[in-house]
Every structure is written in C-alpha cells, then in structure tokens.
mmCIF file of the N, C-alpha and C atoms, coordinates in Angstrom:
data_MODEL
# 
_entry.id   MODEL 
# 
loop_
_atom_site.group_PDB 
_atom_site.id 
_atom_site.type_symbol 
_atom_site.label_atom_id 
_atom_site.label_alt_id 
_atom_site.label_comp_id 
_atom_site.label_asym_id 
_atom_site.label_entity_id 
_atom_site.label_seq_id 
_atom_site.pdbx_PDB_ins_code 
_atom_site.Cartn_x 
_atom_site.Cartn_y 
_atom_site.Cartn_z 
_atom_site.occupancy 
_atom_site.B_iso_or_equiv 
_atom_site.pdbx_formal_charge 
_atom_site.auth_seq_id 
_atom_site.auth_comp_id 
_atom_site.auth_asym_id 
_atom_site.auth_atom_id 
_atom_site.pdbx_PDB_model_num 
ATOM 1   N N  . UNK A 1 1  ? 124.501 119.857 114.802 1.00 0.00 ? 1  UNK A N  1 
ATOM 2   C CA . UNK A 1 1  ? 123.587 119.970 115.908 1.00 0.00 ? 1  UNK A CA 1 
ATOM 3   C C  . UNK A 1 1  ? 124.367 119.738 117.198 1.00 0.00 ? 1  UNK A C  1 
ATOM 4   N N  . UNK A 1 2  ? 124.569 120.641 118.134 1.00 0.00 ? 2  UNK A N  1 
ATOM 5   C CA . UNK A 1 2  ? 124.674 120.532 119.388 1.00 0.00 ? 2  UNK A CA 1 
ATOM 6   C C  . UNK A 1 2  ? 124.310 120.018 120.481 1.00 0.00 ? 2  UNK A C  1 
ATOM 7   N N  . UNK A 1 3  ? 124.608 119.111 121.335 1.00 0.00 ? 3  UNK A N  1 
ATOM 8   C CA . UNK A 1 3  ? 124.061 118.641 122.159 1.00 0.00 ? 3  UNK A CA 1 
ATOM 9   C C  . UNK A 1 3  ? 124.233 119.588 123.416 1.00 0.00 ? 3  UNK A C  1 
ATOM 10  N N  . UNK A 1 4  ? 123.217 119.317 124.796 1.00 0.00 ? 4  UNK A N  1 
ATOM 11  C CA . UNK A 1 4  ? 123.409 119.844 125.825 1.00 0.00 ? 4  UNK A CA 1 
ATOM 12  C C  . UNK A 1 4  ? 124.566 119.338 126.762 1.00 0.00 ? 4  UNK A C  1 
ATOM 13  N N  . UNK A 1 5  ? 124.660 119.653 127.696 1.00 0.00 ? 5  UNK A N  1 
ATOM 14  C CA . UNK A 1 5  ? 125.183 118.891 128.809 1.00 0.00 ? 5  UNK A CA 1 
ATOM 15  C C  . UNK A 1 5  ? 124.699 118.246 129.298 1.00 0.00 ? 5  UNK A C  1 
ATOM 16  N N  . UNK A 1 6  ? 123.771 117.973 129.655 1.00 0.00 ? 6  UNK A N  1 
ATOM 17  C CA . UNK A 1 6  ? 122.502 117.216 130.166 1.00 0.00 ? 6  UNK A CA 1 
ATOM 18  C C  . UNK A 1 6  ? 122.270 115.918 128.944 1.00 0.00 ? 6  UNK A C  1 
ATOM 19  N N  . UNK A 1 7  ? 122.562 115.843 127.757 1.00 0.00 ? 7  UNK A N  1 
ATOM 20  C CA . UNK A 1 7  ? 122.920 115.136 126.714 1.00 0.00 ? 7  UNK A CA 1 
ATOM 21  C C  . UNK A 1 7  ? 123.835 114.295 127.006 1.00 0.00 ? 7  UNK A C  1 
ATOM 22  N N  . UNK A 1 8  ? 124.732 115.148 126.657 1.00 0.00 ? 8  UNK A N  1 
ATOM 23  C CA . UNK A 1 8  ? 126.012 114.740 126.517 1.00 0.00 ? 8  UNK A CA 1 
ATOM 24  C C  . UNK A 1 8  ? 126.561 113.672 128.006 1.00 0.00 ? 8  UNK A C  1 
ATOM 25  N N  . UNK A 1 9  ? 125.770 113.927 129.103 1.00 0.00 ? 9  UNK A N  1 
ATOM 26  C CA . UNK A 1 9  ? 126.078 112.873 130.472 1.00 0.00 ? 9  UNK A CA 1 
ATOM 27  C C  . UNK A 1 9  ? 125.152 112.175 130.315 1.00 0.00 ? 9  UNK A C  1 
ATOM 28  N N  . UNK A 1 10 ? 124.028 111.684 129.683 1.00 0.00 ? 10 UNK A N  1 
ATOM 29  C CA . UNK A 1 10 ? 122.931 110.859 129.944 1.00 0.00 ? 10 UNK A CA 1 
ATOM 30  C C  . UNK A 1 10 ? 124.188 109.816 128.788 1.00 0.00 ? 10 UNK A C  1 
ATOM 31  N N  . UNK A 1 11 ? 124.355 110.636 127.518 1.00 0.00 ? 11 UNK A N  1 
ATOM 32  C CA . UNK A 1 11 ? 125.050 109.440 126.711 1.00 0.00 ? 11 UNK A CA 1 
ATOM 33  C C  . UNK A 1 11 ? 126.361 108.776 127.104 1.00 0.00 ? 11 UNK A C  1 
ATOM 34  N N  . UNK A 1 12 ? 127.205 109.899 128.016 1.00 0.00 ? 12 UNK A N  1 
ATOM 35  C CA . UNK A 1 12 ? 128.621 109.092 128.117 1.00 0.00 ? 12 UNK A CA 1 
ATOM 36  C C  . UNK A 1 12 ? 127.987 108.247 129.740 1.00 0.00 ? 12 UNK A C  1 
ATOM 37  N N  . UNK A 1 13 ? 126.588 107.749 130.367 1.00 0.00 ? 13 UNK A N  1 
ATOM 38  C CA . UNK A 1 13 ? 126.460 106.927 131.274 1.00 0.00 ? 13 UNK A CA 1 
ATOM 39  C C  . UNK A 1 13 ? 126.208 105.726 129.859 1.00 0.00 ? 13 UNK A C  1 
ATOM 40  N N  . UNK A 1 14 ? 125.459 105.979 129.581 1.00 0.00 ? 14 UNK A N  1 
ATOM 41  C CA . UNK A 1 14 ? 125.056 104.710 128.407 1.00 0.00 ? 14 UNK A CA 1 
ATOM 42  C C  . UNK A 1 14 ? 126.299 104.078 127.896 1.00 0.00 ? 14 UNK A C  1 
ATOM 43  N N  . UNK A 1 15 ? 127.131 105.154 127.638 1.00 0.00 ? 15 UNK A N  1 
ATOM 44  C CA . UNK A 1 15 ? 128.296 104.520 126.964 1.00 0.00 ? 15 UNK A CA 1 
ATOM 45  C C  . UNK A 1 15 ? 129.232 103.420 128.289 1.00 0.00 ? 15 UNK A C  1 
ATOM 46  N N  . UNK A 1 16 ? 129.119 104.500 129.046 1.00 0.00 ? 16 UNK A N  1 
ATOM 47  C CA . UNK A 1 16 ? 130.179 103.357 130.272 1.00 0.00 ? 16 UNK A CA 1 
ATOM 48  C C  . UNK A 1 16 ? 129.230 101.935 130.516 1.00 0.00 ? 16 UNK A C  1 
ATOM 49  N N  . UNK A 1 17 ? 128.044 102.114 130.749 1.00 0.00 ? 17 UNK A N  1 
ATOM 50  C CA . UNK A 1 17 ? 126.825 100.648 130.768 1.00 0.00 ? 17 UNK A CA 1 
ATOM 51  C C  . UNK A 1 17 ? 127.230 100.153 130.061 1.00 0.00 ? 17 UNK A C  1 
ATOM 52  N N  . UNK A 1 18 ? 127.069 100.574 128.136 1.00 0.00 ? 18 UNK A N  1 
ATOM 53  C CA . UNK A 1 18 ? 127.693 99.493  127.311 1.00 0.00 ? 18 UNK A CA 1 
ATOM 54  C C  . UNK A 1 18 ? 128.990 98.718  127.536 1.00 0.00 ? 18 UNK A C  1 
ATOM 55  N N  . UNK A 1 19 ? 129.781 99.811  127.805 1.00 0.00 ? 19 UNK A N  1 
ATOM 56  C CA . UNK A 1 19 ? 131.142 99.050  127.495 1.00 0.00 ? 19 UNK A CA 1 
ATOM 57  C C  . UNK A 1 19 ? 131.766 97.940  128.477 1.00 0.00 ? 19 UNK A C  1 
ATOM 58  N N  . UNK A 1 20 ? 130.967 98.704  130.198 1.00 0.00 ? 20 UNK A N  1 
ATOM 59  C CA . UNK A 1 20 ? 130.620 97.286  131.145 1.00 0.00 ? 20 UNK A CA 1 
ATOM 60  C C  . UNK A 1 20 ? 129.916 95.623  130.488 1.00 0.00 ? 20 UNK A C  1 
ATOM 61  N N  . UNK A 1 21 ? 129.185 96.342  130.094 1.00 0.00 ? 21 UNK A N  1 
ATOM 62  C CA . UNK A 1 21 ? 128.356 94.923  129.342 1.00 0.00 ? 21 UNK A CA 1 
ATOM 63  C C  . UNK A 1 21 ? 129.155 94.741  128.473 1.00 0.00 ? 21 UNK A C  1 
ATOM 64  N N  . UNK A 1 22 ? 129.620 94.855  127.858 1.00 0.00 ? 22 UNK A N  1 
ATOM 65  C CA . UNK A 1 22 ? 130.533 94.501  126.792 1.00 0.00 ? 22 UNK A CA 1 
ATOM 66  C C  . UNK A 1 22 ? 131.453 93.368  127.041 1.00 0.00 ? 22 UNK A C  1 
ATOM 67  N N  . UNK A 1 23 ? 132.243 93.829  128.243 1.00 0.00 ? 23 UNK A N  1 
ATOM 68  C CA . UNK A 1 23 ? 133.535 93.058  129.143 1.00 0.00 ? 23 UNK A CA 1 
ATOM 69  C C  . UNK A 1 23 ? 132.569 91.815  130.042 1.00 0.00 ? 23 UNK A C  1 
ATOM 70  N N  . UNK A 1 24 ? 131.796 92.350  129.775 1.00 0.00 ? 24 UNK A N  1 
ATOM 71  C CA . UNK A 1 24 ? 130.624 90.964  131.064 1.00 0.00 ? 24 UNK A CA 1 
ATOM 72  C C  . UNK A 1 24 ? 130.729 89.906  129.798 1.00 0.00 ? 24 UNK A C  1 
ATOM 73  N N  . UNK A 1 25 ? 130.035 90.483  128.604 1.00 0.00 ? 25 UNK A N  1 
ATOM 74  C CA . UNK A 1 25 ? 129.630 89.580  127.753 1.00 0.00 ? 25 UNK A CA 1 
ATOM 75  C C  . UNK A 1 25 ? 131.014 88.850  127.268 1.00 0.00 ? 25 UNK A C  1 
ATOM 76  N N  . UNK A 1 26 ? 132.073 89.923  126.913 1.00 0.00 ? 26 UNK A N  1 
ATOM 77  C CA . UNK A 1 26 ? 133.140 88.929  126.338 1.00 0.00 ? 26 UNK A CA 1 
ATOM 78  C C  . UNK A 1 26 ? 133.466 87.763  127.878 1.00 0.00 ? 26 UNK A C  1 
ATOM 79  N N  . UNK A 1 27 ? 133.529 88.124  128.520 1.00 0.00 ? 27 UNK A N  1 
ATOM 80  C CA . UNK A 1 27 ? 134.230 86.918  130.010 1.00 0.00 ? 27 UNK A CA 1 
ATOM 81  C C  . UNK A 1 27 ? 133.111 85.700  129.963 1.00 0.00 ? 27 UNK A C  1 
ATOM 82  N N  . UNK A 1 28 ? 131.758 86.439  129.645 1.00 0.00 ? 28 UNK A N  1 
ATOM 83  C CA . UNK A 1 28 ? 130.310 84.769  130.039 1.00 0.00 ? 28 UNK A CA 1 
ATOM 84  C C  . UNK A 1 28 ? 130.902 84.289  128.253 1.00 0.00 ? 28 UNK A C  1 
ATOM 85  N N  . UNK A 1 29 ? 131.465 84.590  127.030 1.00 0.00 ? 29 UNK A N  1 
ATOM 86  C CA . UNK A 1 29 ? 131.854 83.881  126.048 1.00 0.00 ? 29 UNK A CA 1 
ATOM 87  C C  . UNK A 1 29 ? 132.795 82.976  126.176 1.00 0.00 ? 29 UNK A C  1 
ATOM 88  N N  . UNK A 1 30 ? 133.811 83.816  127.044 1.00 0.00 ? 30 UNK A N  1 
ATOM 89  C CA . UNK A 1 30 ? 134.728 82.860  127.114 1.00 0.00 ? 30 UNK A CA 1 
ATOM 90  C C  . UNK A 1 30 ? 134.968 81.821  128.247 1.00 0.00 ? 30 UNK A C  1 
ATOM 91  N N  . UNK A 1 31 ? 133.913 82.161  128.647 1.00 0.00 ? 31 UNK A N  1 
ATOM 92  C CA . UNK A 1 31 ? 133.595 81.072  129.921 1.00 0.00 ? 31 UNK A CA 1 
ATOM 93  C C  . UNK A 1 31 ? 132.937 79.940  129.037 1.00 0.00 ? 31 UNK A C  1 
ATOM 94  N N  . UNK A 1 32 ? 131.934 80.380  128.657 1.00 0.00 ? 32 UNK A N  1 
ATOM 95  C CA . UNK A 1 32 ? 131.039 79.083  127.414 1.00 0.00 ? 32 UNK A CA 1 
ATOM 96  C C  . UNK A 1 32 ? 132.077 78.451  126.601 1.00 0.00 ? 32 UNK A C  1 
ATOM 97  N N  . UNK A 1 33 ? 132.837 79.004  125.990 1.00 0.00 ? 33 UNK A N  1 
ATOM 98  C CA . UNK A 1 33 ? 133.888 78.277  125.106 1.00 0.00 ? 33 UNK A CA 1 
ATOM 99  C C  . UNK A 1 33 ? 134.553 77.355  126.191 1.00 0.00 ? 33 UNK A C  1 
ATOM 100 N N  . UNK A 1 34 ? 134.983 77.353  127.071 1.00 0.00 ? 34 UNK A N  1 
ATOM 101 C CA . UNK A 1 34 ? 135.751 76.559  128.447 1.00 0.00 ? 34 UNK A CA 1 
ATOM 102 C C  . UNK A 1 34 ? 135.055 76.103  128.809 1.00 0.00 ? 34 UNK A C  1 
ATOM 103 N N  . UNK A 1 35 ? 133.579 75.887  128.981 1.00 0.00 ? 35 UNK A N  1 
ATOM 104 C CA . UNK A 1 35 ? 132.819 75.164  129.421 1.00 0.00 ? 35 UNK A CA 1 
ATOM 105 C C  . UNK A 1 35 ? 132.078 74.157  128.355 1.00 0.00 ? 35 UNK A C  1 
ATOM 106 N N  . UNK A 1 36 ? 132.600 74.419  127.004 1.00 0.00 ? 36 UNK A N  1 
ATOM 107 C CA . UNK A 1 36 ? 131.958 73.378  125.746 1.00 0.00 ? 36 UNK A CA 1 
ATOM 108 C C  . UNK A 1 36 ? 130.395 73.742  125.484 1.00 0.00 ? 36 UNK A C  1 
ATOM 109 N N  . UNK A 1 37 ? 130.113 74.872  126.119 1.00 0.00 ? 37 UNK A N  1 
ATOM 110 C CA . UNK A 1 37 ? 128.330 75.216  125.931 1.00 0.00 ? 37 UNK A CA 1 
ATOM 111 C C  . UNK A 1 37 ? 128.288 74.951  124.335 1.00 0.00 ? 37 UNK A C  1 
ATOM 112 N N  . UNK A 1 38 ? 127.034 74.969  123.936 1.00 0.00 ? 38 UNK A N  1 
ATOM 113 C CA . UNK A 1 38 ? 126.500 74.852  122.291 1.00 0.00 ? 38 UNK A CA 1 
ATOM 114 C C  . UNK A 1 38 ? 126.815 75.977  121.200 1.00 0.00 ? 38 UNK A C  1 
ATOM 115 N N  . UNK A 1 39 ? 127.435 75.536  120.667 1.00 0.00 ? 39 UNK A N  1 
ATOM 116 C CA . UNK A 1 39 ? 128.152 76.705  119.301 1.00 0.00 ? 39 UNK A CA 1 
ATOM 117 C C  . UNK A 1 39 ? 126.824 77.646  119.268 1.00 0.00 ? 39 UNK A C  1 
ATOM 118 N N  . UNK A 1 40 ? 125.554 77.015  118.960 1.00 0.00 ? 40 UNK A N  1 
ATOM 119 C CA . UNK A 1 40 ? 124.770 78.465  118.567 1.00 0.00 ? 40 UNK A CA 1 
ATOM 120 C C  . UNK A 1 40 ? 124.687 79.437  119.586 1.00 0.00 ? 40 UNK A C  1 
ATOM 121 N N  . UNK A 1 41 ? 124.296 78.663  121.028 1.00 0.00 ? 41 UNK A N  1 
ATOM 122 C CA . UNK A 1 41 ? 124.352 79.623  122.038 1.00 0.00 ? 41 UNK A CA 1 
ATOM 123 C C  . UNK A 1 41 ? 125.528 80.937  121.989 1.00 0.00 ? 41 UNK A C  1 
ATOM 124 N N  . UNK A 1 42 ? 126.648 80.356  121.492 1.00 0.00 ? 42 UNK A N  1 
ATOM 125 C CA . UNK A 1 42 ? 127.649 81.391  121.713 1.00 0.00 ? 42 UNK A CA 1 
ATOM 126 C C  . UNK A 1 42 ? 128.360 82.257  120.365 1.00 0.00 ? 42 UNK A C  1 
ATOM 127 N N  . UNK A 1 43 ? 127.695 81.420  119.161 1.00 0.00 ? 43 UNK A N  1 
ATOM 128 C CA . UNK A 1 43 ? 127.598 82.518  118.225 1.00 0.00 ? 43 UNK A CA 1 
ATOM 129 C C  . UNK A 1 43 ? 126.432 83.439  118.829 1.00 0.00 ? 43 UNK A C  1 
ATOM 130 N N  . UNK A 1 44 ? 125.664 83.286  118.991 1.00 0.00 ? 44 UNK A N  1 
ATOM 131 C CA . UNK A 1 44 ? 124.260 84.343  119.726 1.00 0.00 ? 44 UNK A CA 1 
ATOM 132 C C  . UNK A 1 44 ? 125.066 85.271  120.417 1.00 0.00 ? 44 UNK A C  1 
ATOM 133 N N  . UNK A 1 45 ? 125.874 85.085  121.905 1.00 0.00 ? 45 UNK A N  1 
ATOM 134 C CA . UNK A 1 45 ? 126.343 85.942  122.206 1.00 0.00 ? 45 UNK A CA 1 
ATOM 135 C C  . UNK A 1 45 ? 127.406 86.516  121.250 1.00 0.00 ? 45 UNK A C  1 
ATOM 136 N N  . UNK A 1 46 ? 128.045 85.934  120.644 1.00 0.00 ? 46 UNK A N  1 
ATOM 137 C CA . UNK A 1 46 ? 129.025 86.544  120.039 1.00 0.00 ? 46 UNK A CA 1 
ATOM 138 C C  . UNK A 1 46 ? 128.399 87.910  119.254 1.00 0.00 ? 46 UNK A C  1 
ATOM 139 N N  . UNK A 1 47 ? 126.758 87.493  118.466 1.00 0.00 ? 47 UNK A N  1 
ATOM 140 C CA . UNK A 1 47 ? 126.515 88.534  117.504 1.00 0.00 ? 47 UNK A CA 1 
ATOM 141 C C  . UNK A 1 47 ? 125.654 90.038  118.540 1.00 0.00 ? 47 UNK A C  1 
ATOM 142 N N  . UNK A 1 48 ? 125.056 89.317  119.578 1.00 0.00 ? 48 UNK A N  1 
ATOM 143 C CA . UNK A 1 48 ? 125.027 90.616  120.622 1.00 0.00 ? 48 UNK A CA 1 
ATOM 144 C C  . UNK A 1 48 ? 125.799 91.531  120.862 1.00 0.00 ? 48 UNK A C  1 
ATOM 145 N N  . UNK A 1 49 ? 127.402 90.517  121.087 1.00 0.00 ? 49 UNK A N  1 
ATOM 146 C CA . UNK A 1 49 ? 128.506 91.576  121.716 1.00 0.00 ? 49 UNK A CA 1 
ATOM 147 C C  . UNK A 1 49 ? 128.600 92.589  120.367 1.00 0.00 ? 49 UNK A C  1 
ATOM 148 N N  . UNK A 1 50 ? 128.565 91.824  119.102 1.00 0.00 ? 50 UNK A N  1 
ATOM 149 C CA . UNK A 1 50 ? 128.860 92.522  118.183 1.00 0.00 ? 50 UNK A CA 1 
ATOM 150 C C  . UNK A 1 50 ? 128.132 93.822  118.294 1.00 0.00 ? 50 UNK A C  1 
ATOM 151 N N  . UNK A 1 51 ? 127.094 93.726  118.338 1.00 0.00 ? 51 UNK A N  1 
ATOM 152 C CA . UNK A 1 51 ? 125.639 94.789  117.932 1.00 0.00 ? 51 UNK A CA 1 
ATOM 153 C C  . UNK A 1 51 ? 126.022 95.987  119.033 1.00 0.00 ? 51 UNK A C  1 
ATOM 154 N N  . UNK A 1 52 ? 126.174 95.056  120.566 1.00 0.00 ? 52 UNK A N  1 
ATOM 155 C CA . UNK A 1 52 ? 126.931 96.175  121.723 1.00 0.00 ? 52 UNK A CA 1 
ATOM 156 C C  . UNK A 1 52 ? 127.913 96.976  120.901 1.00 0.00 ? 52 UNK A C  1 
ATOM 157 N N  . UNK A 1 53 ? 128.824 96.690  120.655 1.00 0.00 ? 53 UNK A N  1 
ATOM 158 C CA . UNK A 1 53 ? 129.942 97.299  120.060 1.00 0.00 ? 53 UNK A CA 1 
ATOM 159 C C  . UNK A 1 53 ? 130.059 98.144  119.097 1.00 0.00 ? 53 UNK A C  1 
ATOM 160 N N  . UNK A 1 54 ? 128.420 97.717  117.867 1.00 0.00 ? 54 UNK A N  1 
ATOM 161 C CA . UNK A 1 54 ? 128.439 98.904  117.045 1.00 0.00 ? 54 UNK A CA 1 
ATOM 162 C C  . UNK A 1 54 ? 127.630 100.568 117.770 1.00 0.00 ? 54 UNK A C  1 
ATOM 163 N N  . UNK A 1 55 ? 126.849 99.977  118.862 1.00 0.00 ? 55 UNK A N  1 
ATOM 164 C CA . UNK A 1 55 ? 126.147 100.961 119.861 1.00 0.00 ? 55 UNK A CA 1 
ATOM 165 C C  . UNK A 1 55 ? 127.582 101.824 120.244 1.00 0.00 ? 55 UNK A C  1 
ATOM 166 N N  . UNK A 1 56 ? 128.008 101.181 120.565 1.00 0.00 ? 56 UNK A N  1 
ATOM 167 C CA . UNK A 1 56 ? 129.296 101.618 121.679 1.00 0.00 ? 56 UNK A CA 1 
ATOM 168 C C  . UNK A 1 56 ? 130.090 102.658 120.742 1.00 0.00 ? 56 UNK A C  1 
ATOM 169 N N  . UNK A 1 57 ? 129.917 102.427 119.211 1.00 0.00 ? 57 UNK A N  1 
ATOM 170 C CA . UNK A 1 57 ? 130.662 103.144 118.733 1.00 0.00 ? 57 UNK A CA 1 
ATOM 171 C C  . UNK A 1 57 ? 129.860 104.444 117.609 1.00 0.00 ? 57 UNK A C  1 
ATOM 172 N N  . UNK A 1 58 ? 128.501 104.251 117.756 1.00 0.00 ? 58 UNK A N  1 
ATOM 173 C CA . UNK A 1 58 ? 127.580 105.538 117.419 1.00 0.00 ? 58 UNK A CA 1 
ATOM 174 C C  . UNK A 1 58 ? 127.791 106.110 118.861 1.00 0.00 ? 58 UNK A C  1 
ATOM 175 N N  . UNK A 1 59 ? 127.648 105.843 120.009 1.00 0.00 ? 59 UNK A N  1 
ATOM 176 C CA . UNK A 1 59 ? 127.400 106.536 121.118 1.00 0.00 ? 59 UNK A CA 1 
ATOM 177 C C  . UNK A 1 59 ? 129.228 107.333 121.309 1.00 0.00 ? 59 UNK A C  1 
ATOM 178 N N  . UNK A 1 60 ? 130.194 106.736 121.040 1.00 0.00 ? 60 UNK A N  1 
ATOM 179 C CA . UNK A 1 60 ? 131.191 107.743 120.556 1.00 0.00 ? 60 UNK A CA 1 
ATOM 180 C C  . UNK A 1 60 ? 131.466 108.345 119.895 1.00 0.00 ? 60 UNK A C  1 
ATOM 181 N N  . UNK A 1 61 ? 131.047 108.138 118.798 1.00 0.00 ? 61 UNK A N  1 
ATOM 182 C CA . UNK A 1 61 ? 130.829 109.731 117.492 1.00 0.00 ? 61 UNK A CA 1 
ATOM 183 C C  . UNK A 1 61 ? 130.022 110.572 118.109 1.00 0.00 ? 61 UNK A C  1 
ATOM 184 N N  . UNK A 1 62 ? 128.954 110.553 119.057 1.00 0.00 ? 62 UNK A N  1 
ATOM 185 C CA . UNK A 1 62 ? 128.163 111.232 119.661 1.00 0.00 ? 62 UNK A CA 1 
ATOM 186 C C  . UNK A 1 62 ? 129.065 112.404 120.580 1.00 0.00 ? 62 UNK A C  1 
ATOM 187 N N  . UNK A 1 63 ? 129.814 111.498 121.388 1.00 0.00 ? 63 UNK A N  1 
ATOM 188 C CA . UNK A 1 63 ? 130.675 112.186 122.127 1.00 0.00 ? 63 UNK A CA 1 
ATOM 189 C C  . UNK A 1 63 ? 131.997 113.086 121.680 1.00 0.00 ? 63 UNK A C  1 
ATOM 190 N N  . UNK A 1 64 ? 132.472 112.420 120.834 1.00 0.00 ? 64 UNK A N  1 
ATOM 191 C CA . UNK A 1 64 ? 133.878 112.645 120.046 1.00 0.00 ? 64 UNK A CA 1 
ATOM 192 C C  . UNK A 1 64 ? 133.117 113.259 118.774 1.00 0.00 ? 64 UNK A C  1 
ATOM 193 N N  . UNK A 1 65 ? 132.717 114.368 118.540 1.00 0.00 ? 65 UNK A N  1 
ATOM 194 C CA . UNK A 1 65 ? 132.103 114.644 116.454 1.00 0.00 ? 65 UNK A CA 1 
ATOM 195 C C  . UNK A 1 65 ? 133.324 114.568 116.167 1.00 0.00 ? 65 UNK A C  1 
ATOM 196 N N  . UNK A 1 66 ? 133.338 114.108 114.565 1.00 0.00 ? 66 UNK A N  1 
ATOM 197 C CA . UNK A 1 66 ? 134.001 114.202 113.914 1.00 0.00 ? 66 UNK A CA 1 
ATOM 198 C C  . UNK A 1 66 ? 134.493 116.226 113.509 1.00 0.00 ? 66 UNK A C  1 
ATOM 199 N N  . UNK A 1 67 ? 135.642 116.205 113.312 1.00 0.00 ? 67 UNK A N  1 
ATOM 200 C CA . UNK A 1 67 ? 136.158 117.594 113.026 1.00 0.00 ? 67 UNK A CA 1 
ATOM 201 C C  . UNK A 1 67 ? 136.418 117.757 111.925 1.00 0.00 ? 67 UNK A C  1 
ATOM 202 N N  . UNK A 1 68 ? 136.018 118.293 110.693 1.00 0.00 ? 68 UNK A N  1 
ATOM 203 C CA . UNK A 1 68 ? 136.325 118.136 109.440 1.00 0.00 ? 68 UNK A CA 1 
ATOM 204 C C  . UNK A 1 68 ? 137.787 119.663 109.461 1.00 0.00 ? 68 UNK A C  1 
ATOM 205 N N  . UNK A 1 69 ? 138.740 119.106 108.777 1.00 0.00 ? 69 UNK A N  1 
ATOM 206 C CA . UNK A 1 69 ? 139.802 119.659 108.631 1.00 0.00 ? 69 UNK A CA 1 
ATOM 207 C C  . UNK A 1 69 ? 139.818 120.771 107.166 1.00 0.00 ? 69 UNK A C  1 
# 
C-alpha cells in the first residue's frame, strides 16, 4: 500500500515530534537520576521513553518500507 505525499509529511512531522520528545525525555531522566528523584518515578519515564521509541520506529518502517530483495 502506498502512501501519499500528504502522508508521508504528516508522518515524517510526527516522527521529528517523537524523536524531539525522545531527547527531552532522555535529558528530564537523567536529570532525575542527578537529582536522586524516586526509582518508580523514573522507571515510569524510562518505560514511556521506551514506548516513544517503539513509535519512533513503526513511524520509520512507514517512511523507509522494507525492500524485499
């Protein structure tokens, strides 16, 4: 299935949002770790960033298809 162009730029904005948030979230982690905040608090972020990251990486198969050889 083909996407449009009009697709294909709505997803690579989403993708740059994510991957901004991504770098926000890893810097407020490692700020909490330096600041001694509460382990759950920052496993929490930790499993967000995670979840960002699996987004981040359906929304690049989106962009990038796979090419079967």
């Amino acid at each position: 299935m083909s996407t449009s162009e009009q697709e294909q730029a709505e997803i690579r904005l989403e993708f740059a949002r994510l991957k901004q948030d991504h770098v926000d979230f890893d810097a407020a982690i490692e700020a909490m770790i330096a600041y001694g905040c509460d382990p759950l608090q920052i496993q929490r972020m930790k499993k967000k960033k995670l979840a960002m990251k699996d987004r981040l990486q359906q929304l690049e198969d989106r962009i990038i298809p796979d090419i079967i050889a």
